[in-house]
ZADO-1210 file (C-alpha; in nm, 4 decimals, padded with zeros to 6 digits):
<atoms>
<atom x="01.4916" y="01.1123" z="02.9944" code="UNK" pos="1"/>
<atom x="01.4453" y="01.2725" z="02.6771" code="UNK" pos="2"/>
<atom x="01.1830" y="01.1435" z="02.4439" code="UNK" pos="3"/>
<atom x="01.1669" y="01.1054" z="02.0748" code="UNK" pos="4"/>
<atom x="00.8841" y="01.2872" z="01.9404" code="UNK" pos="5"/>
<atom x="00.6332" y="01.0864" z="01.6718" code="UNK" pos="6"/>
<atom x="00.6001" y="01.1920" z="01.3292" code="UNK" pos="7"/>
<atom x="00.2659" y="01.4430" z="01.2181" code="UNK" pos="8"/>
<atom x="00.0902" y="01.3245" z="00.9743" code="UNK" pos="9"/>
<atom x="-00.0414" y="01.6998" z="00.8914" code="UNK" pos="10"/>
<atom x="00.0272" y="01.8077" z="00.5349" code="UNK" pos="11"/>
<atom x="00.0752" y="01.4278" z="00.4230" code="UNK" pos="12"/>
<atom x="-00.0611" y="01.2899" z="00.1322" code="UNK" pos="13"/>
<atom x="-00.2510" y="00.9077" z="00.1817" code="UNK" pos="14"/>
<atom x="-00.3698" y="00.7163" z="-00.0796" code="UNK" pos="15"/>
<atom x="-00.6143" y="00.3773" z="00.0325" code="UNK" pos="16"/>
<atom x="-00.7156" y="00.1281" z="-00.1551" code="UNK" pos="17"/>
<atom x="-01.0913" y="-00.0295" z="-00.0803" code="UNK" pos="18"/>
<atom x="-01.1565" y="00.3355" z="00.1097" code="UNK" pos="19"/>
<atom x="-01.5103" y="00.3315" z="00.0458" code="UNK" pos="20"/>
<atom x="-01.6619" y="00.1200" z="00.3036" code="UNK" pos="21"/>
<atom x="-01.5290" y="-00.0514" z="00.6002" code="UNK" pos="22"/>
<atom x="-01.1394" y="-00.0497" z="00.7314" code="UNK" pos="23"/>
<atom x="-01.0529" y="00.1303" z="00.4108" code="UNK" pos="24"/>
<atom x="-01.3518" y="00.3980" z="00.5636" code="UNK" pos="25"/>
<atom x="-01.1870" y="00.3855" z="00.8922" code="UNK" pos="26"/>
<atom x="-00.8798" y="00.4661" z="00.7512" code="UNK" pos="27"/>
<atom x="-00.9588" y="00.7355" z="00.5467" code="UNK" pos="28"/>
<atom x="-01.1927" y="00.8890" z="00.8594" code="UNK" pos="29"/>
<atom x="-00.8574" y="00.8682" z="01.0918" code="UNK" pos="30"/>
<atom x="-00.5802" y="00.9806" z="00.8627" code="UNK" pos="31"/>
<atom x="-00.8265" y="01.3267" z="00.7487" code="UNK" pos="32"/>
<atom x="-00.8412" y="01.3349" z="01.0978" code="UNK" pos="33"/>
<atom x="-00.4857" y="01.3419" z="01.1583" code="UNK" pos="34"/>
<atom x="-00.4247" y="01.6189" z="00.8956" code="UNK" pos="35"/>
<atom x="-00.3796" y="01.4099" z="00.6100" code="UNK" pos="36"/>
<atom x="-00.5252" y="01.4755" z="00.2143" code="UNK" pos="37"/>
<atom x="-00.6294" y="01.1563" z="00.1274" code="UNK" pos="38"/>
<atom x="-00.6908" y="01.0105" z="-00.2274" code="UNK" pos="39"/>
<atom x="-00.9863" y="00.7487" z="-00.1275" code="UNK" pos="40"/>
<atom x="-00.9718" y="00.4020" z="-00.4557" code="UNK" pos="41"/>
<atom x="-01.2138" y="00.1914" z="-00.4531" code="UNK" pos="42"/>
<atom x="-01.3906" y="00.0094" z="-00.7417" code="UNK" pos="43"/>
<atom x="-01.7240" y="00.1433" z="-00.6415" code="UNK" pos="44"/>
<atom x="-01.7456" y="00.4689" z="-00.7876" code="UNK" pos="45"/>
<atom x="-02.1242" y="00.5755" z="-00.6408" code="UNK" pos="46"/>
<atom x="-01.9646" y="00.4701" z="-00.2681" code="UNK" pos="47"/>
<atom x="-01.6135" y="00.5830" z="-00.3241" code="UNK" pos="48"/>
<atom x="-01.8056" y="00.9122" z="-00.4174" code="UNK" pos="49"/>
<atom x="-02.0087" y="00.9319" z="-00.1106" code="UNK" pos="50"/>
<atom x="-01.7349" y="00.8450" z="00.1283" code="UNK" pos="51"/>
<atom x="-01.4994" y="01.1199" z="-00.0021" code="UNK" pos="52"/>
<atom x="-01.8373" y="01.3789" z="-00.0377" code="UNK" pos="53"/>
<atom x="-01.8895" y="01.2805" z="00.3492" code="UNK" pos="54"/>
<atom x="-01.5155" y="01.4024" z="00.4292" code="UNK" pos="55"/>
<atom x="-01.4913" y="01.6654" z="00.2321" code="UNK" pos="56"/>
<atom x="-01.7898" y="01.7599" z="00.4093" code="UNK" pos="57"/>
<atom x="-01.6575" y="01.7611" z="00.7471" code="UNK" pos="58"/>
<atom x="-01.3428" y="02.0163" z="00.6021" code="UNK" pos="59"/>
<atom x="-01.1016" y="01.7648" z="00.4975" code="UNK" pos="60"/>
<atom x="-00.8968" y="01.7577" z="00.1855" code="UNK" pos="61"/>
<atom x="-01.0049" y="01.4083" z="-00.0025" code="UNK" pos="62"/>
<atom x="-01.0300" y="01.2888" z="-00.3535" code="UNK" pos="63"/>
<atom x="-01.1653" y="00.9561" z="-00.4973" code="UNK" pos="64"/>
<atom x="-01.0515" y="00.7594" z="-00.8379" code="UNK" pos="65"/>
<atom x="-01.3059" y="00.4678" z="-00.9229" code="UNK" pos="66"/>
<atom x="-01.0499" y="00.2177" z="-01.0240" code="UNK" pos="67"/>
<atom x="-01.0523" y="-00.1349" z="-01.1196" code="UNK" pos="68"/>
<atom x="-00.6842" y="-00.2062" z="-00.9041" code="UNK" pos="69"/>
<atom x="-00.5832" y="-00.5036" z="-01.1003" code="UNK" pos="70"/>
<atom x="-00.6376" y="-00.2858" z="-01.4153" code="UNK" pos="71"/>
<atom x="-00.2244" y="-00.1257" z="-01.4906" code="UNK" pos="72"/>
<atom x="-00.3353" y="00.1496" z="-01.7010" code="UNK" pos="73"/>
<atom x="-00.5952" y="00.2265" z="-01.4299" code="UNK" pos="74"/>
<atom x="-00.3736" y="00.2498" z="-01.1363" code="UNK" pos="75"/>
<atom x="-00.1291" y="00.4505" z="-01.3280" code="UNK" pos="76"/>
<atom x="-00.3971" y="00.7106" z="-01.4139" code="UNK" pos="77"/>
<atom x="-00.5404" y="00.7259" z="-01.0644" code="UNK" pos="78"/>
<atom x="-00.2142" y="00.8019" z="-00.9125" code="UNK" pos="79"/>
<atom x="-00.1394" y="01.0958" z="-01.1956" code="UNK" pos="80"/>
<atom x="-00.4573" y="01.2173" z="-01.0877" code="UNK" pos="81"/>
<atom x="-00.3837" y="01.2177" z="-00.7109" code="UNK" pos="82"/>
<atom x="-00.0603" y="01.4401" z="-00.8154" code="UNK" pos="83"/>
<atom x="-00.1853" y="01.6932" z="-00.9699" code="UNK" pos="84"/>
<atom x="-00.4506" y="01.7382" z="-00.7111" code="UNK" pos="85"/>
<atom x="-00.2332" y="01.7028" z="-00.3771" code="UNK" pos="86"/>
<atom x="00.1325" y="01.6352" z="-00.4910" code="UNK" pos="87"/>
<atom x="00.3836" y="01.3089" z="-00.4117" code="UNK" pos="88"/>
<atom x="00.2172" y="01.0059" z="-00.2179" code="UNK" pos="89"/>
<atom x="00.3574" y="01.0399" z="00.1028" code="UNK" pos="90"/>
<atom x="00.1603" y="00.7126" z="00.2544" code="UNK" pos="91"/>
<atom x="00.0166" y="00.4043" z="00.0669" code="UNK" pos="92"/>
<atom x="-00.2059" y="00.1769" z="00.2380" code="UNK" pos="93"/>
<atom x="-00.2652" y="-00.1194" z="00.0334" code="UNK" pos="94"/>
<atom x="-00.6162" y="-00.2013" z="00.2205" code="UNK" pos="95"/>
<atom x="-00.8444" y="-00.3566" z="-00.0501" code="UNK" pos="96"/>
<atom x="-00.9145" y="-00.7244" z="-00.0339" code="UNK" pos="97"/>
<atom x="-01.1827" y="-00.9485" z="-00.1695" code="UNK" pos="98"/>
<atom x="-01.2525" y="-01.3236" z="-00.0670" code="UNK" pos="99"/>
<atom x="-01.4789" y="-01.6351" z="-00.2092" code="UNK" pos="100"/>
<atom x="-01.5882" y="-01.9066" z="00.0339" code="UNK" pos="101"/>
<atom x="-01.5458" y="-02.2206" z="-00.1653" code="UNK" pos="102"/>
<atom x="-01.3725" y="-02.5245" z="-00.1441" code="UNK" pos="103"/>
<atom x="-01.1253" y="-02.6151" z="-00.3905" code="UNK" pos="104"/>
<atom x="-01.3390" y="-02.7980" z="-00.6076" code="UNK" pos="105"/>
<atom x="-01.5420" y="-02.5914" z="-00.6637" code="UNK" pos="106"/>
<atom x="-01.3983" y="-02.2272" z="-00.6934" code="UNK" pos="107"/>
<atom x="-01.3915" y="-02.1161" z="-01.0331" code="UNK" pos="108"/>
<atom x="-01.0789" y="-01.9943" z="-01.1815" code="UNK" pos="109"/>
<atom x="-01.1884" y="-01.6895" z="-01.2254" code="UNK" pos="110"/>
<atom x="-01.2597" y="-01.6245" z="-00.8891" code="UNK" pos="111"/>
<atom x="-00.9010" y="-01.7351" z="-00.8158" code="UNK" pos="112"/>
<atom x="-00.7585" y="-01.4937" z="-01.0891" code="UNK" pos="113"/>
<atom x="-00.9991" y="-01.1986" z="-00.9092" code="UNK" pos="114"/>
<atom x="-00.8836" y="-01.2280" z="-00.5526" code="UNK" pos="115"/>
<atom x="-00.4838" y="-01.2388" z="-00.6970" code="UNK" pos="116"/>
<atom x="-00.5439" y="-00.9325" z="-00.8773" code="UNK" pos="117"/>
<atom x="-00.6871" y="-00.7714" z="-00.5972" code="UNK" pos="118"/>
<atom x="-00.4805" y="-00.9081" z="-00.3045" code="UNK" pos="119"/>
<atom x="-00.1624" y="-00.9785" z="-00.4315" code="UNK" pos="120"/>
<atom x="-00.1007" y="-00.8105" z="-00.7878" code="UNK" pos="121"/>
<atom x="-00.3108" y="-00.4748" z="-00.6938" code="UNK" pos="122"/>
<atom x="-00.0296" y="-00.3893" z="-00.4628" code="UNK" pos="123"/>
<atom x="00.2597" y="-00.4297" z="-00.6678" code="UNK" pos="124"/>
<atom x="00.0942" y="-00.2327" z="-00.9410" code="UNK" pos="125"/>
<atom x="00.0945" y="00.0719" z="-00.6651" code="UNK" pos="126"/>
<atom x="00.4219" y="-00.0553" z="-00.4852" code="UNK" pos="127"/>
<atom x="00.5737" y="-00.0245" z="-00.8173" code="UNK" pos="128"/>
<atom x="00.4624" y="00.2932" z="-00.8761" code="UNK" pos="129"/>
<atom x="00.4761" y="00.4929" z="-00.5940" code="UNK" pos="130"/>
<atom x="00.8274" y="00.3733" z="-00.5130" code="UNK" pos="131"/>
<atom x="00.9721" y="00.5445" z="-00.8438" code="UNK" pos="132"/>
<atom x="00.8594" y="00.8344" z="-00.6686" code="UNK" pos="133"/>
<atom x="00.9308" y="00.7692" z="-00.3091" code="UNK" pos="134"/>
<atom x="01.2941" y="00.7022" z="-00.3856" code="UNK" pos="135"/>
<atom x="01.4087" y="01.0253" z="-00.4887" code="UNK" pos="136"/>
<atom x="01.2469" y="01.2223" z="-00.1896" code="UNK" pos="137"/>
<atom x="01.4148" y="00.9808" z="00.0559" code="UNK" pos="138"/>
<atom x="01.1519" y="00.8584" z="00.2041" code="UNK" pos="139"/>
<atom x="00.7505" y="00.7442" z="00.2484" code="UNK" pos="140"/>
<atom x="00.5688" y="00.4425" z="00.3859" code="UNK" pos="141"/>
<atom x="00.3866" y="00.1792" z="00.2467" code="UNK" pos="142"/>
<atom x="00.1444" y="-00.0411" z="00.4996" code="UNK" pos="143"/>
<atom x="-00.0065" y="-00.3659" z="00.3495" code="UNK" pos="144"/>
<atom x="-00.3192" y="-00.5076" z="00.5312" code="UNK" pos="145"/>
<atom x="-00.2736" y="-00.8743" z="00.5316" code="UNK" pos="146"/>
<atom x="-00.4906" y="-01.1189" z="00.7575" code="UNK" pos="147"/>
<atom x="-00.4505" y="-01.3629" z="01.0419" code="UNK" pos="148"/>
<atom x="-00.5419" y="-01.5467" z="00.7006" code="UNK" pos="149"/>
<atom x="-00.1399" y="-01.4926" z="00.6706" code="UNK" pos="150"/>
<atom x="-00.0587" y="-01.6838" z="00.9021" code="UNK" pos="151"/>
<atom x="-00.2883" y="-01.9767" z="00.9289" code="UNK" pos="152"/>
<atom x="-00.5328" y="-02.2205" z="00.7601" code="UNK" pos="153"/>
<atom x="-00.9038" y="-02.2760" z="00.7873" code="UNK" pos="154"/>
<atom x="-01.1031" y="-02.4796" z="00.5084" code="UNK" pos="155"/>
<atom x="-01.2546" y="-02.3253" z="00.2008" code="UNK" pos="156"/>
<atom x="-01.0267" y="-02.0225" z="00.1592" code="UNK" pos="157"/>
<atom x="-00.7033" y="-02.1505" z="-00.0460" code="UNK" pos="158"/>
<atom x="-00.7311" y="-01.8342" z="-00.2919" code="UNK" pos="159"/>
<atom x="-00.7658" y="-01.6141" z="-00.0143" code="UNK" pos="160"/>
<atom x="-00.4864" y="-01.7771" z="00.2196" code="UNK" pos="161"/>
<atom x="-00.2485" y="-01.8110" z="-00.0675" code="UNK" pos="162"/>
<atom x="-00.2981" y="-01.4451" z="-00.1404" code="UNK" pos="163"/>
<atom x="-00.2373" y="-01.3026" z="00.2516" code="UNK" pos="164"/>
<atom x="00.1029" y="-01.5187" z="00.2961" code="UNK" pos="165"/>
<atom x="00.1981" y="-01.3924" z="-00.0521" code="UNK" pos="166"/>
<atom x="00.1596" y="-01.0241" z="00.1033" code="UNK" pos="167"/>
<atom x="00.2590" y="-01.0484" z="00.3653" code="UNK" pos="168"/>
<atom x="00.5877" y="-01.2003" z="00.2446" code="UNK" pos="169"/>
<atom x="00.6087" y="-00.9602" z="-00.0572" code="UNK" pos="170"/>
<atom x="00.5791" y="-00.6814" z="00.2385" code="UNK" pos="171"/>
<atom x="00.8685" y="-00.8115" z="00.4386" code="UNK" pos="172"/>
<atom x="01.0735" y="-00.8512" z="00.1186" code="UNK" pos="173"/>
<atom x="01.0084" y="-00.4714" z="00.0450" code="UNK" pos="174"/>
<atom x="01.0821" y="-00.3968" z="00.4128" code="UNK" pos="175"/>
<atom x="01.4502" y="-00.5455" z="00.3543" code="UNK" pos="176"/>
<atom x="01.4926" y="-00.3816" z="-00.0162" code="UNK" pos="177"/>
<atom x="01.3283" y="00.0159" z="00.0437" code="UNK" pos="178"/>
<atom x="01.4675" y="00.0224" z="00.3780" code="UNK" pos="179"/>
<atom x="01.7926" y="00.1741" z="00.2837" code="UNK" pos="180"/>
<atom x="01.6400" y="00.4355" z="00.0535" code="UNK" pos="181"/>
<atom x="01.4311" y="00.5523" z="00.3816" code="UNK" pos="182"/>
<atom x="01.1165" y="00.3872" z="00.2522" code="UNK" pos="183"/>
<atom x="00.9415" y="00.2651" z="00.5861" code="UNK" pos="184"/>
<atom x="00.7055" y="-00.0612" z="00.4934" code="UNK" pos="185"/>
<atom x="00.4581" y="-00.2211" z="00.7427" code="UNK" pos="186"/>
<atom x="00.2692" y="-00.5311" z="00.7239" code="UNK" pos="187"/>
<atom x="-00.0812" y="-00.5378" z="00.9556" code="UNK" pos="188"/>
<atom x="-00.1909" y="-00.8407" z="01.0413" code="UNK" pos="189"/>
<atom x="-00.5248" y="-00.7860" z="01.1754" code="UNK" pos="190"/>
<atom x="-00.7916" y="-00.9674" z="01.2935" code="UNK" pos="191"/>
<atom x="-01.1817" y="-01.0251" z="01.2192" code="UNK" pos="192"/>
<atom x="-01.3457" y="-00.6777" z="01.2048" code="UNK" pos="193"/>
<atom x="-01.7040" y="-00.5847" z="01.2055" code="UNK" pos="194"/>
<atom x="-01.7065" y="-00.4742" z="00.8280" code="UNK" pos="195"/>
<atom x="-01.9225" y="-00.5748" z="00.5478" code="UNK" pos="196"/>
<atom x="-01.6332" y="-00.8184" z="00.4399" code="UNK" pos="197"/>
<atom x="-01.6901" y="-01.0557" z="00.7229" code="UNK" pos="198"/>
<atom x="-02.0754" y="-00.9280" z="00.7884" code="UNK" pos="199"/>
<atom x="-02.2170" y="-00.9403" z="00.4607" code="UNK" pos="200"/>
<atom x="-02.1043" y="-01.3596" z="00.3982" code="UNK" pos="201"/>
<atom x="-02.1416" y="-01.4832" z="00.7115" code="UNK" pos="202"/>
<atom x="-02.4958" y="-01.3067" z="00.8730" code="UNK" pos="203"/>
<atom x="-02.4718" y="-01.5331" z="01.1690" code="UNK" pos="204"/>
<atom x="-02.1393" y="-01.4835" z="01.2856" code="UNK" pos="205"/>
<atom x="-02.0561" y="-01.3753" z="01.6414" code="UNK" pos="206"/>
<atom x="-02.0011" y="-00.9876" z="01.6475" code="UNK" pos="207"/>
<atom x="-01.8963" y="-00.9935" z="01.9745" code="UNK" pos="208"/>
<atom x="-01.5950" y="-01.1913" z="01.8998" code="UNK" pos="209"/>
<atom x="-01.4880" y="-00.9121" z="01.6079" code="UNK" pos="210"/>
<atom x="-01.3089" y="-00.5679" z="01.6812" code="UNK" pos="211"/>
<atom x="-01.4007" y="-00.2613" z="01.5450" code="UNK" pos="212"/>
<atom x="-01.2455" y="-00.1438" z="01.2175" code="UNK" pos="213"/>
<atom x="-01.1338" y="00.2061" z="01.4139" code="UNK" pos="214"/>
<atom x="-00.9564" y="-00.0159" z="01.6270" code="UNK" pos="215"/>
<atom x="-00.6859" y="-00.1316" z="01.3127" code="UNK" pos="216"/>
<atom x="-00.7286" y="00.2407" z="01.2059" code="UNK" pos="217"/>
<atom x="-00.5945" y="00.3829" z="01.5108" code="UNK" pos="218"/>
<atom x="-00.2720" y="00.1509" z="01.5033" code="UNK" pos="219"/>
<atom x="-00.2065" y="00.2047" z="01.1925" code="UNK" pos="220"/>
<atom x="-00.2180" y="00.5345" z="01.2323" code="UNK" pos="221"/>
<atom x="00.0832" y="00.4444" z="01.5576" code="UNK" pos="222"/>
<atom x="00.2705" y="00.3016" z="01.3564" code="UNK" pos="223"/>
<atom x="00.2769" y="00.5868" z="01.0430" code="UNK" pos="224"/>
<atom x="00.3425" y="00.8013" z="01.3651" code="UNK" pos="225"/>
<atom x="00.6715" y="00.5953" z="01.4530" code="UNK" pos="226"/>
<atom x="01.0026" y="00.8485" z="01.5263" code="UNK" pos="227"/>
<atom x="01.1751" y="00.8747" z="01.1661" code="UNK" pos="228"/>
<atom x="01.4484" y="00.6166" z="01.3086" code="UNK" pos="229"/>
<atom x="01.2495" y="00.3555" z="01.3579" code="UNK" pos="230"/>
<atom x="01.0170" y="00.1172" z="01.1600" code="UNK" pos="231"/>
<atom x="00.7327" y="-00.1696" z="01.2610" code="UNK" pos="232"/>
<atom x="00.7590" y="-00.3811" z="00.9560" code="UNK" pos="233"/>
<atom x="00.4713" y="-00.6429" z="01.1103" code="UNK" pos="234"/>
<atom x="00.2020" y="-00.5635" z="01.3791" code="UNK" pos="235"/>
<atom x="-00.0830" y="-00.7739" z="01.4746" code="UNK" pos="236"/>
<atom x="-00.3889" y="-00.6248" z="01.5956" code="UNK" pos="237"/>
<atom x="-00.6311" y="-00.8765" z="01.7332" code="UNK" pos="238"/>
<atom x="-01.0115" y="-00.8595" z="01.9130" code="UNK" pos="239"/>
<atom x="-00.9727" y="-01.0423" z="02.2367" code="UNK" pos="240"/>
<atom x="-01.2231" y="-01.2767" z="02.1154" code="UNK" pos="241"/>
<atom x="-01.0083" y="-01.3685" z="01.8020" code="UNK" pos="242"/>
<atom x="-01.0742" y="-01.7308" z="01.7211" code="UNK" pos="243"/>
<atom x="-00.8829" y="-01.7503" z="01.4094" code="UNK" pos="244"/>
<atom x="-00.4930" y="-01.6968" z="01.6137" code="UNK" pos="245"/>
<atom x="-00.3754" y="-01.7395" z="01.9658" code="UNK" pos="246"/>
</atoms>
């Protein structure tokens, strides 16, 4: 039987948002690996800095823009600055995510406004974007990490839950509109990780019933790999100890 080959990622240009530490780190470690220039955002310059220092390093082609991704003007700078250093955005991995504990009472509304800029309105600001550009080469891919927080409810995390079922239904809404101008979109629905997101909040937490960030790296990394018919527009990747979905 003949076998459809997978796409290489060599030669491709990946931009990730929240790069500097955790999945975002993971991400950016797997697709240099793969061959990829990466353009490494995150909001904290002195760690987006030493990420992409690390990388470049180790021989790989990486840049990092210290961007505030709610900020318009900001994302539209970072990405002219990612073109003139490596060309058209071939991959765009909306990764960045922030979270506040709180019940309803008492989150602030600022805090509410904060994780909808970063969740939800941070990736239409580079959807938006990067699509004017994607469209006219015929093609690209867009992966947006969403959350078993997409899919259900725990207490004390409306901002964030409302923010993960928004993405992940603004990705499947994309998947239906880019699909016929060869734009492949892919909503990850992944599980708890052992990154500073989950580590640094909750110390006590059980590690043991987390999964490695490289773990979500490496599928993600599948599913950019996918034969050029053929799209995953959701994938879960949970640990087997996952708690939060069956």
């Amino acid at each position: 039987m003949r076998t459809t080959s997978t796409i290489p990622l060599d030669n491709k240009t990946a931009l990730v948002t929240g790069g500097a530490r955790g999945l975002g780190k993971a991400l950016c470690e797997a697709l240099c690996e793969a061959g990829c220039r990466v353009v490494l955002v995150d909001v904290r310059a002195d760690l987006a800095e030493a990420t992409s220092r690390a990388l470049i390093e180790r021989g790989h082609q990486t840049m990092h823009c210290a961007v505030d991704i709610g900020d318009e003007r900001q994302v539209i700078d970072c990405l002219a600055a990612a073109r003139e250093r490596f060309g058209a955005i071939d991959i765009l991995i909306n990764n960045a995510g922030v979270d506040y504990t709180q019940p309803i009472d008492e989150l602030e509304t600022a805090q509410w406004d904060h994780v909808m800029a970063v969740n939800l309105r941070a990736p239409f600001l580079f959807c938006k974007q990067i699509v004017t550009q994607m469209k006219p080469l015929g093609g690209g891919h867009i992966v947006n990490i969403t959350s078993t927080a997409a899919k259900r409810a725990w207490p004390n995390a409306c901002a964030y839950h409302a923010s993960k079922w928004a993405l992940l239904g603004f990705s499947h809404a994309l998947h239906a509109e880019l699909r016929p101008h060869g734009i492949k979109v892919t909503a990850v629905v992944a599980g708890g990780m052992r990154t500073p997101f989950l580590l640094d909040r909750f110390p006590d937490i059980d590690v043991n019933t987390l999964q490695p960030p490289e773990s979500v790296a490496n599928a993600v990394l599948q599913v950019l790999q996918m034969p050029a018919g053929s799209v995953v527009p959701e994938i879960s990747v949970l640990p087997m100890g996952e708690t939060s979905w069956p």
